[in-house]
C-alpha positions in Angstrom: 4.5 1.1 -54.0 1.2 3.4 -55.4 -1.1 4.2 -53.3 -3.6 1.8 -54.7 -1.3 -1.3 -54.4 -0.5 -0.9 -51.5 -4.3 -0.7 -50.2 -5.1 -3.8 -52.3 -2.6 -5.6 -50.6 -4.0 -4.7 -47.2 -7.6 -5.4 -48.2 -6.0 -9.1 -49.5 -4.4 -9.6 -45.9 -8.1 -8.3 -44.7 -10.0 -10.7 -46.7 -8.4 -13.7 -46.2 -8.4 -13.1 -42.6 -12.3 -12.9 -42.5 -12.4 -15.8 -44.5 -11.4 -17.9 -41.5 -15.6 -17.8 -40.9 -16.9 -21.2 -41.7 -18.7 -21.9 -44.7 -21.9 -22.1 -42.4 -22.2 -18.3 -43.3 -22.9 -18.6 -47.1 -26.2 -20.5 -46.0 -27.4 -18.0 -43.6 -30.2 -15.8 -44.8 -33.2 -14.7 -47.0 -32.7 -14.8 -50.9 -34.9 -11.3 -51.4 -33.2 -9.7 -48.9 -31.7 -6.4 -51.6 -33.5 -4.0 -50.4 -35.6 -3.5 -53.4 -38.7 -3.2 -53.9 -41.3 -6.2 -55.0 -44.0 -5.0 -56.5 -47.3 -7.6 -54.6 -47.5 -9.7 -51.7 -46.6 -13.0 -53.2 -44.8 -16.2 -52.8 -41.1 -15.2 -53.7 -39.6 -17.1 -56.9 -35.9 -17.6 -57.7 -36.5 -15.8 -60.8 -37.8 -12.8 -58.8 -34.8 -12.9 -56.2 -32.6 -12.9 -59.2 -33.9 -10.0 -60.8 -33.9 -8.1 -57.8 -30.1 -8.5 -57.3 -29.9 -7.1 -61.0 -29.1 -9.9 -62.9 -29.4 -10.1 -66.6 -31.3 -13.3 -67.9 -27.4 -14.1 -69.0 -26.6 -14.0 -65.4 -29.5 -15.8 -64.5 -29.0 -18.5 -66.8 -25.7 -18.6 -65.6 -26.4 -19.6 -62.1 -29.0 -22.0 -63.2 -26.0 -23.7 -65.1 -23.9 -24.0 -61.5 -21.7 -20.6 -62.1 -21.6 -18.5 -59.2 -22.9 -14.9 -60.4 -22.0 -11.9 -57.7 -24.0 -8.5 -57.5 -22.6 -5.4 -55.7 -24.6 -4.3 -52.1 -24.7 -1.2 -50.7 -22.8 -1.1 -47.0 -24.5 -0.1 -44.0 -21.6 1.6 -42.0 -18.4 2.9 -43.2 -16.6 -1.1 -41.5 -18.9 -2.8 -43.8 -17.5 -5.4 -46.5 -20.4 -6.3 -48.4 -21.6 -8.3 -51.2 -24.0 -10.8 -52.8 -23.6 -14.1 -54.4 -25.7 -16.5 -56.1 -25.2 -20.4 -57.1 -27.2 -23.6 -57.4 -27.6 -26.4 -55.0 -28.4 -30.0 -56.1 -30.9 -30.8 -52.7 -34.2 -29.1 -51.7 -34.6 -25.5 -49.5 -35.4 -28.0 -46.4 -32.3 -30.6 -46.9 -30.1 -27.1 -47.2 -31.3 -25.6 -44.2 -31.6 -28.3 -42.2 -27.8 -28.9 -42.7 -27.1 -25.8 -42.0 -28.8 -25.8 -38.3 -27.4 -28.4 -37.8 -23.5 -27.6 -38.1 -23.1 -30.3 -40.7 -21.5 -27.4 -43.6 -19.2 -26.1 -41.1 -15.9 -28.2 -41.4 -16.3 -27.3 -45.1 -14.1 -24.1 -44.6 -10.5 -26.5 -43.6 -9.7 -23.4 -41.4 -11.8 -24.6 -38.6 -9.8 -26.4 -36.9 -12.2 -27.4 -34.2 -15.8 -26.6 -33.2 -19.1 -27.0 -31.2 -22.5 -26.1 -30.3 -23.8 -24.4 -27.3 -27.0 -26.0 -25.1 -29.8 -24.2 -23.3 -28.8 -22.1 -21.0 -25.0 -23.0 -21.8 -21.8 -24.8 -19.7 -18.0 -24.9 -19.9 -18.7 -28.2 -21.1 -20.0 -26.9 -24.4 -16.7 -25.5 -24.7 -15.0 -29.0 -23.4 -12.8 -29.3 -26.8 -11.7 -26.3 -27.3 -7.5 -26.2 -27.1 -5.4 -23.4 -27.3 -1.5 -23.6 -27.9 1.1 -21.8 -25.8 1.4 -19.1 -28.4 -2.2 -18.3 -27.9 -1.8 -18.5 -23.8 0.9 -16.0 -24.1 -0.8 -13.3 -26.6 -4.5 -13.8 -24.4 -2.6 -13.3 -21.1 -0.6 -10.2 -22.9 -3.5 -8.8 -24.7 -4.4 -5.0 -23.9 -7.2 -2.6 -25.2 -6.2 -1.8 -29.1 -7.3 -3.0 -33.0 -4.8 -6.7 -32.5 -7.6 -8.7 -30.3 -12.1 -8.1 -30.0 -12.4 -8.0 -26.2 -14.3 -5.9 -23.9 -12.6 -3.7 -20.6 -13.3 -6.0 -18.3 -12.5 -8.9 -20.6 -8.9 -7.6 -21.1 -8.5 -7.2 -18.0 -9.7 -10.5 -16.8 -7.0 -11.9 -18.8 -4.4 -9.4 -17.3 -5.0 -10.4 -13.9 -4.2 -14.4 -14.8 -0.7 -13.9 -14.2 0.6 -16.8 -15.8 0.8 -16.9 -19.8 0.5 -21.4 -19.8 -2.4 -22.9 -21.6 -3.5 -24.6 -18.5 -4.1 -20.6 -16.9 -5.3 -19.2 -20.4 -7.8 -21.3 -21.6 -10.2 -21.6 -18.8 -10.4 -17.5 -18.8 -11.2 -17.8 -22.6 -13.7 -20.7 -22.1 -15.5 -18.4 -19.4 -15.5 -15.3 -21.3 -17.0 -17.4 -24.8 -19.5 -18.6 -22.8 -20.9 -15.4 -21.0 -21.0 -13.9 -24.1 -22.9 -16.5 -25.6 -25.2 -16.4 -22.3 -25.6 -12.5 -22.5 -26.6 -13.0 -26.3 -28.8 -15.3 -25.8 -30.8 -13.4 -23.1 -30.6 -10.1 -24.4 -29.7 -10.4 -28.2 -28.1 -7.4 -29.5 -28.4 -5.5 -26.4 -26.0 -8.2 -25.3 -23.0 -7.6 -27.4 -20.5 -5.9 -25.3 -18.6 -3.5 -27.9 -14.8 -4.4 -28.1 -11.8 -1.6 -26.3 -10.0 0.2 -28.6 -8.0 1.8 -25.9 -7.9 5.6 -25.1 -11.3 5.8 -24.4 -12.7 4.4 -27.7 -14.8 1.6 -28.2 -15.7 -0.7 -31.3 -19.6 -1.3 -30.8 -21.0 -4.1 -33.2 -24.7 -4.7 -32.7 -25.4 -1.0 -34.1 -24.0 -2.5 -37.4 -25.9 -5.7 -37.0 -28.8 -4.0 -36.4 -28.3 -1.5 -39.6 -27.8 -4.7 -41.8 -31.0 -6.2 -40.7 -33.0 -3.2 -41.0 -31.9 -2.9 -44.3 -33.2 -6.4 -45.7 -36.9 -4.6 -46.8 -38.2 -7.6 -48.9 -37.9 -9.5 -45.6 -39.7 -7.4 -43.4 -42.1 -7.4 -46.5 -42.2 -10.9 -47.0 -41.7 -12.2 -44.3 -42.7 -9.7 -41.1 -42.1 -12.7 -38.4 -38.5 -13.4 -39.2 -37.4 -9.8 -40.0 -39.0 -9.1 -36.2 -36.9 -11.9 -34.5 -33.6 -10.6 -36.5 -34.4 -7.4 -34.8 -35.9 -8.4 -31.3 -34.4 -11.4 -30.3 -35.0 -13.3 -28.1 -37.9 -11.1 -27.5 -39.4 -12.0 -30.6 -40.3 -15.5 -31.5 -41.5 -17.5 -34.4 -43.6 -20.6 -34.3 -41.6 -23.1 -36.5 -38.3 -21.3 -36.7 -35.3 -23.5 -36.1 -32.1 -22.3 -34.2 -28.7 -23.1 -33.2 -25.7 -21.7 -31.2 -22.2 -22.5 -32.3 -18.4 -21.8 -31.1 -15.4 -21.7 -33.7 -11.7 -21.9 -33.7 -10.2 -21.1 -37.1 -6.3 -20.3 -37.8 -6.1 -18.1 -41.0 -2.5 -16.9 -41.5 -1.3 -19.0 -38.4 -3.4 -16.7 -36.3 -6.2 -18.0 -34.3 -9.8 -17.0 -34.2 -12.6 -17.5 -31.7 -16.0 -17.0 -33.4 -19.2 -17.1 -32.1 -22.8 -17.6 -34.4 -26.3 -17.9 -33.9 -28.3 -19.8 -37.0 -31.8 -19.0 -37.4 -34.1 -20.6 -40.2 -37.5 -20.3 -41.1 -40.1 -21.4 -44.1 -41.9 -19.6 -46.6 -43.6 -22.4 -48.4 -41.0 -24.5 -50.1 -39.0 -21.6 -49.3 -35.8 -21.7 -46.9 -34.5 -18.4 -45.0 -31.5 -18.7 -43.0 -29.4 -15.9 -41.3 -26.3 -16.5 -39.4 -25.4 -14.0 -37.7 -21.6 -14.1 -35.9 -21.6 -11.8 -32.9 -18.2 -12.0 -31.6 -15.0 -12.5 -33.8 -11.7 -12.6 -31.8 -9.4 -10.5 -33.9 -9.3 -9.9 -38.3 -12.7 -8.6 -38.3 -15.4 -7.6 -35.7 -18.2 -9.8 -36.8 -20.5 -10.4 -39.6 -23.9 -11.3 -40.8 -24.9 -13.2 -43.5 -28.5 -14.1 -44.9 -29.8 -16.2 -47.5 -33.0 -17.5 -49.2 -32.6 -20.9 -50.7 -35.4 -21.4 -53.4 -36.7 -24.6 -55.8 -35.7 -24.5 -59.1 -36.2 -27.6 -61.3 -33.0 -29.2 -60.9 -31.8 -28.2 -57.1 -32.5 -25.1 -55.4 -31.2 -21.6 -56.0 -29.2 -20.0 -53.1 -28.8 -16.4 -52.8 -26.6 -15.0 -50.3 -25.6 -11.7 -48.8 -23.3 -11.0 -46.5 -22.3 -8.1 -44.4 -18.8 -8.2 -42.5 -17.7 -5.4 -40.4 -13.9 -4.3 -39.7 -12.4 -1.5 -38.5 -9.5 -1.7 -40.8 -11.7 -0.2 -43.6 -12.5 3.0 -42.3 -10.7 6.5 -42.4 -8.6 8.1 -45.5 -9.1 5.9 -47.9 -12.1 4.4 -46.7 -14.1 3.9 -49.7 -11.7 2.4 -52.0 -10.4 0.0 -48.7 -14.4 -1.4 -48.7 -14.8 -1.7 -52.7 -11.5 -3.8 -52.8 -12.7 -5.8 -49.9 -15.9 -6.4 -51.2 -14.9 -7.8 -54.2 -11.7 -9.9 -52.7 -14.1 -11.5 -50.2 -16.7 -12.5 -52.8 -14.0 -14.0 -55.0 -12.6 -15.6 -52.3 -15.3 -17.0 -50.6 -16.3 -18.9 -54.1 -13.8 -21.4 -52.9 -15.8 -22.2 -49.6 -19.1 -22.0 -51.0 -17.8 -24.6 -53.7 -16.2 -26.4 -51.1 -20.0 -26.7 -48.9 -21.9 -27.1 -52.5 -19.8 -30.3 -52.7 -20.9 -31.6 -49.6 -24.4 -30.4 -49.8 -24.5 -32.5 -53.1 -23.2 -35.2 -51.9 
């Protein structure tokens, strides 16, 4: 097999495993968010956001037809599948995002297999229906530092000291550890995320890549300075009128199973929606991702604009660069099929 063939395979088995995040994620961000410039202090059009992302008024009138139109955007880190994707919605900004907070778009990816939201400051009851099977008992109480599972030291070691590989032993262990990171996000946001052990000494550390992908959304921090500060600073930072939820995942993509946890933020700009989800903690495929998106009134629905940055250490190394472009553009592909799948029920 060439060189090339062989990587696009890999980046195939790469992608489909990160598509196992729910749909939620295509609604989670600012529309202008391309790191280009806008020229005066304005209320942000759909026509602008467009233009920004490079489209040709072909392109535009593309999406504003209900075609899904993609634009390529520049990677923050050298794990970073990225890209950019824009469609129309038949409901308003507010319906969008409000659905969206709410959890109501996530059962649109049929990879979730089940789900639930976190309260204020968080129980093991929030985690009350999550199940695991005994395959997933047996590979958590096995599981030691290396690229096959996301855990942290003393999470791995937690699970090591079990001693017994039955669901009944497992699962609380799991339910503990998805809720203490939760808690730990939730108090100290980024500074929170406990970076994931590669073994030998090395360490996978997310939030410096969430943090790189937020600072690089300049039309936010220009537009809209509050929002761009919470992304940053949270939970420092606050917003009067922002709207937020906590969610917990369980998706099986290639009959592997994938705990995910995701904060969802939104926040008005006139008529204008901006929503970020942002997932800080992925079990295994892919070490996390964020996603933003501005949803914006057009006659006839709303525009949505998304990008979305997903980080993996599967893309780095010899090879690297090629690995992310084929990544890039699998995931956008792929993901039409979930957006399309949530569009459906967003129209609905």
């Amino acid at each position: 097999m060439r060189r090339d063939d062989k990587e696009g395979t890999e980046m195939r088995h790469i992608t489909r495993r990160r598509l196992g995040i729910p749909f939620a994620l295509w609604a989670a961000g600012l529309a202008g968010l391309l790191c280009l410039p806008v020229a005066a202090r304005a209320q942000i059009t759909a026509d602008a956001i467009l233009s920004n992302m490079g489209l040709s008024a072909d392109d535009k009138q593309k999406v504003l037809n209900g075609e899904f139109v993609t634009a390529n955007v520049p990677g923050v880190s050298d794990r970073d599948l990225a890209f950019a994707i824009a469609f129309l919605v038949k409901a308003t900004p507010e319906a969008v995002s409000k659905q969206i907070v709410a959890g109501q778009l996530i059962t649109a990816d049929a990879q979730v297999q089940s789900n639930g939201e976190f309260a204020n400051p968080g129980s093991l009851a929030d985690l009350a229906k999550l199940k695991i099977t005994d395959d997933e008992a047996k590979a958590l109480a096995g599981a030691k530092p290396g690229d096959a599972i996301n855990l942290s030291t003393s999470e791995f070691a937690a699970f090591q000291a079990i001693g017994s590989g039955t669901p009944q032993a497992v699962l609380p262990v799991l339910q503990q550890m998805l809720l203490a990171r939760y808690q730990a996000y939730r108090s100290s946001g980024l500074a929170g995320i406990a970076p994931y052990d590669r073994g030998g000494g090395k360490k996978s550390d997310l939030a410096p890549d969430l943090r790189k992908a937020t600072e690089a959304l300049k039309v936010l921090q220009k537009e809209m300075p509050g929002f761009y500060a919470v992304l940053l600073n949270y939970p420092k930072a606050t917003l009067p009128g922002m709207t937020e939820n906590f969610f917990w995942t369980r998706s099986v993509i290639e009959k592997k199973p994938t705990y995910a946890l995701s904060h969802v933020l939104a926040a008005a700009d006139g008529p204008n929606r901006a929503v970020v989800r942002r997932q800080y903690y992925a079990s295994t495929g892919y070490n996390g991702e964020q996603t933003v998106a501005g949803f914006l009134p057009v006659q006839g629905g709303t525009v949505a604009v998304c990008i979305s940055h997903a980080f993996t250490d599967q893309v780095t190394g010899f090879g690297g660069s090629m690995k992310r472009s084929i990544g890039s553009n699998i995931m956008a592909s792929k993901m039409k099929e979930i957006f399309e799948s949530g569009r459906k029920k967003v129209n609905q």
